[in-house]
N, C-alpha and C positions, 0 to 999 in steps of 0.2 A: 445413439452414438455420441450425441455432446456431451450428453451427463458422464460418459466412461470416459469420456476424455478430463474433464472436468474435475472427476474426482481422482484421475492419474496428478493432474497438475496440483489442487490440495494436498495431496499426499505428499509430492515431492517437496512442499516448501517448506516442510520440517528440514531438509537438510540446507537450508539456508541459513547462515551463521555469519551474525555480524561481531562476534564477542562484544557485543554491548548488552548482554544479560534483556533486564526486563523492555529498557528501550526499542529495542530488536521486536520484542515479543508483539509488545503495546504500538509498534509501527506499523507490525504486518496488520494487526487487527482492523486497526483504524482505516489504513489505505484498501481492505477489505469491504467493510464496512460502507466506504466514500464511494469504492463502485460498485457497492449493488446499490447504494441509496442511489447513484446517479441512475444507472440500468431502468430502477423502478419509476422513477419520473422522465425520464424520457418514454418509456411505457404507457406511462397514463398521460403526459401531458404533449405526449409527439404520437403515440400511436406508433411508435416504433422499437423493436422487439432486437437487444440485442443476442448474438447464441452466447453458452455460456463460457464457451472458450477462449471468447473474445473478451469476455471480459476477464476471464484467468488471465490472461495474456497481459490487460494494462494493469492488472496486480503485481504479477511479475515486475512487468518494465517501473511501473511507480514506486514499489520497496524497492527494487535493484539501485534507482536512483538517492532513495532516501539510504540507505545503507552507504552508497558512499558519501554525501553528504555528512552522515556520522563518521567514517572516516575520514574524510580529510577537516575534522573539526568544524566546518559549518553551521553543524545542529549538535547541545550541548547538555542533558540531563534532559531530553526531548524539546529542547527551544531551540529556534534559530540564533544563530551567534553572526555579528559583523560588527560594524563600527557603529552605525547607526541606531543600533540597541538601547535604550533609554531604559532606565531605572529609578525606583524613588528611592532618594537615600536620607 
């Protein structure tokens, strides 16, 4: 039953749309990515099993948040933007 839930919730996050082209794309991936790497080390190194839904779920809430942070300018050709931002010129 998780896996169908699981792969309803993959399915849908194609119609998530930040018009930010490939930044959007390379967000979802990554914040994908960060929670199963996390799932699997808490696996091995807590002995504790998350279900898969739950972790589709901080997928969701973790892109939902980065998608606005690419909207309201925050995060800027995939880097964070504020004042504090340092450069070598």
């Amino acid at each position: 039953m998780a896996a169908k839930q699981f792969d309803d919730v993959w399915s849908n996050m194609g119609s998530i749309n930040t018009g930010k082209g490939k930044w959007g794309t390379l967000g979802l991936f990554a914040v994908v990515c960060w929670n199963v790497w996390k799932a699997i080390n808490d696996k091995v190194f807590s002995g504790s099993r998350q279900e898969e839904v739950n972790i589709s779920a901080k997928v969701v809430a973790e892109f939902t948040e980065y998608c606005q942070a690419i909207e309201e300018g925050k995060i800027e050709n995939g880097a964070v933007q504020n004042e504090d931002t340092q450069s070598w010129e």
